[in-house]
C-alpha positions as CSV (number, residue, x, y, z in Angstrom):
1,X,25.4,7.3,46.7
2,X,25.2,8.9,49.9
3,X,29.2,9.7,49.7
4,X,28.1,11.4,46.1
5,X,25.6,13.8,47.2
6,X,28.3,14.9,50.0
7,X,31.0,15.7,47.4
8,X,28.2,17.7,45.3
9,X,26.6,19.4,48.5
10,X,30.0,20.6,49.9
11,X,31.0,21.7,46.0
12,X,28.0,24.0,45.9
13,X,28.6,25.1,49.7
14,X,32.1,26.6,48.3
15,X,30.8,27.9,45.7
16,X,29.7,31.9,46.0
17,X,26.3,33.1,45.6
18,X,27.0,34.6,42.1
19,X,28.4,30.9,41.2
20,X,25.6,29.0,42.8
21,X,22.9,31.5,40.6
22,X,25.1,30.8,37.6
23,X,25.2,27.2,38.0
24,X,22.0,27.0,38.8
25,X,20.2,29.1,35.7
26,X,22.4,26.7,33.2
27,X,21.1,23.3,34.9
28,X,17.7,24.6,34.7
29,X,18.3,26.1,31.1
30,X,20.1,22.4,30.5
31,X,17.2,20.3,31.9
32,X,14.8,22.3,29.7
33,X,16.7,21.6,27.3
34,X,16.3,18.3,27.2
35,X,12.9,18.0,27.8
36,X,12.4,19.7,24.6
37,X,15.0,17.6,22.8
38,X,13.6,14.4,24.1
39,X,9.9,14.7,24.3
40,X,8.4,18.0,22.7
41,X,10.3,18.3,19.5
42,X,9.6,14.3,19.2
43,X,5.7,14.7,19.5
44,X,5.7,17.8,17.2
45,X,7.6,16.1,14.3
46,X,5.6,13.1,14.5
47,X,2.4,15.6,14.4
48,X,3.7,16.7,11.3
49,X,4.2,13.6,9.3
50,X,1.0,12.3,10.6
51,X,-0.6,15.4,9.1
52,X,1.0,15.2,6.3
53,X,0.1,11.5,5.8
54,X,-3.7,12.1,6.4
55,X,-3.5,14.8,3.2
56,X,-2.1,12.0,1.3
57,X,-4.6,9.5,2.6
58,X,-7.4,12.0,1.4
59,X,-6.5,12.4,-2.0
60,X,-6.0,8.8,-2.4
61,X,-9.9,8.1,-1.4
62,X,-10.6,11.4,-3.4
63,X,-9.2,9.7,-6.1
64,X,-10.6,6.3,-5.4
65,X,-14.2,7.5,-5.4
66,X,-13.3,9.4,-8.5
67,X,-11.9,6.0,-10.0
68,X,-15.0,4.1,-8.5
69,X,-17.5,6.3,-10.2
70,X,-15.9,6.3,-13.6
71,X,-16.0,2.2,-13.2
72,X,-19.9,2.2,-12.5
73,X,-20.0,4.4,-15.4
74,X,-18.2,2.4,-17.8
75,X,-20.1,-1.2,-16.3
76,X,-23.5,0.3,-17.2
77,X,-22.4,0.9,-20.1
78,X,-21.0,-2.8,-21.1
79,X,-23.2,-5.1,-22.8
80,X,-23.6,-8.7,-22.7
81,X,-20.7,-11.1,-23.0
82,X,-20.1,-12.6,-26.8
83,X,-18.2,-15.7,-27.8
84,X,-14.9,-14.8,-29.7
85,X,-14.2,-17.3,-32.7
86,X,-16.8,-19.8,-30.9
87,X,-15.0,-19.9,-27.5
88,X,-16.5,-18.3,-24.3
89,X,-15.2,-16.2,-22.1
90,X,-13.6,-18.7,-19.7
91,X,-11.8,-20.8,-22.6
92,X,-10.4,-17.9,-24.0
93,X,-9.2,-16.8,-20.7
94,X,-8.1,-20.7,-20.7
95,X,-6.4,-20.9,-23.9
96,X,-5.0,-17.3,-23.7
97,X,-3.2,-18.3,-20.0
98,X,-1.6,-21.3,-21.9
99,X,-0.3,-19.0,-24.6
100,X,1.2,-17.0,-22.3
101,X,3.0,-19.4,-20.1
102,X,0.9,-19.4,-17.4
103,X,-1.2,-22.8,-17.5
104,X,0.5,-24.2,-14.7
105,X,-0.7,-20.7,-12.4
106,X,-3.4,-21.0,-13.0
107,X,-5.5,-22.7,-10.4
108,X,-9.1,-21.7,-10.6
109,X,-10.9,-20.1,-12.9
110,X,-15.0,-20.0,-12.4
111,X,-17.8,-17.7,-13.8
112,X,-18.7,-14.5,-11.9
113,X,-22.3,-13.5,-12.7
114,X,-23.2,-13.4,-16.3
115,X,-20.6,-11.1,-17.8
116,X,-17.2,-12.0,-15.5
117,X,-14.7,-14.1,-14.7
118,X,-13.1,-14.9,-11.6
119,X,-9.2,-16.2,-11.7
120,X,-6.5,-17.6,-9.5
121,X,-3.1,-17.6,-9.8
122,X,-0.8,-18.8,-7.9
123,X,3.1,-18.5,-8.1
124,X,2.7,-16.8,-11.6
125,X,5.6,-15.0,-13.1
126,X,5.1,-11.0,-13.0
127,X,5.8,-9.8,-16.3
128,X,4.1,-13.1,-18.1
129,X,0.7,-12.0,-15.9
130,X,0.9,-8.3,-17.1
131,X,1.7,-9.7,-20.5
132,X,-1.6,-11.9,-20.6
133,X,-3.9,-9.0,-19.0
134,X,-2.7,-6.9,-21.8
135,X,-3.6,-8.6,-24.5
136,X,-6.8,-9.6,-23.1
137,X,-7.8,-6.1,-22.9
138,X,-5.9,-4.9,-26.0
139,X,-6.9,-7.8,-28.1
140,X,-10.4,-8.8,-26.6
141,X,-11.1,-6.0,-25.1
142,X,-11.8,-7.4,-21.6
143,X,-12.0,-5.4,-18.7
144,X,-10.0,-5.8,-15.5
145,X,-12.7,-5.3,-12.7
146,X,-10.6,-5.9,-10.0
147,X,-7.6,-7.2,-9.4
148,X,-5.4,-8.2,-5.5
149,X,-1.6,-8.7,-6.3
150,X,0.7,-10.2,-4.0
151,X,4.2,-10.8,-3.8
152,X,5.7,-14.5,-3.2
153,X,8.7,-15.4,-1.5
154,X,10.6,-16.3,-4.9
155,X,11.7,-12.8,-6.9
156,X,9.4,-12.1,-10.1
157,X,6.3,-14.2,-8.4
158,X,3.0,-13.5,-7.4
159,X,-0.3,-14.6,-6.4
160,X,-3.3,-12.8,-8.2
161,X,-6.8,-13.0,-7.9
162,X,-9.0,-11.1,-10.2
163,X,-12.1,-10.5,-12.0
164,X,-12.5,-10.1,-15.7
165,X,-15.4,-8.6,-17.3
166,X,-16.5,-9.1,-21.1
167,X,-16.5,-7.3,-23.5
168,X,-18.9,-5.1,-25.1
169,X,-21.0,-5.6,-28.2
């Protein structure tokens, strides 16, 4: 190391004074350079996309509360549950699972207050469980409260837990 800084001292020795200022100006200009490259321009694109990720961030809880207030709306509206063709709520849900291939998800279903349903599935095939939600709303008009989605390890699964509401008079 030593034997280095030698070579480079006796390099800038020979060099003249107009060389040495030269040389000199472009490490400077070089080493700023690369500060900027490496850690300013770094932290102000970061900045940026954080920014830009809070704006998005807003107008999805903008849009949320929006969403949230238009469900209290519609729940106050709702009336009591009724029985469709003498079944209740949970043995349509039931029956209307089996229809749809998805008995065998299926692994709890229990009453939620006096007007919902709370339902497992486990393992379900995706486009069966969009299917079945569909026609539960189209058909009975139920209302999807609330519903958690998430992917399993084998393609076209999930797990879903969710809470359906009756239907109006």
């Amino acid at each position: 190391m030593n034997q280095y800084i030698q070579i480079a001292l006796s390099f800038w020795r020979g060099l003249n004074q107009r060389e040495q200022i030269l040389l000199g100006s472009g490490s400077i200009v070089l080493l700023l350079t690369i500060i900027y490259l490496s850690v300013w321009e770094p932290l102000v694109v970061e900045q940026d996309r954080l920014q830009m990720s809070i704006a998005r961030q807003q107008k999805d809880v903008d849009w949320m509360r929006n969403a949230a207030a238009e469900v209290r709306k519609l729940n106050a509206q709702r009336g009591p549950v009724r029985q469709i063709n003498g079944q209740s709520m949970l043995g349509v849900i039931d029956s209307t699972a089996k229809q749809n291939r998805l008995g065998e998800s299926v692994t709890r279903i229990e009453p939620e207050g006096g007007n919902s349903v709370r339902v497992w599935l486990e393992a379900a095939p995706f486009d069966d469980m969009m299917r079945w939600l569909q026609k539960l709303t189209r058909e009975y008009s139920y209302n999807i409260d609330s519903v958690v989605i998430e992917k399993e390890a084998v393609s076209g699964r999930v797990s879903v837990r969710l809470i359906i509401a009756g239907a109006a008079k």
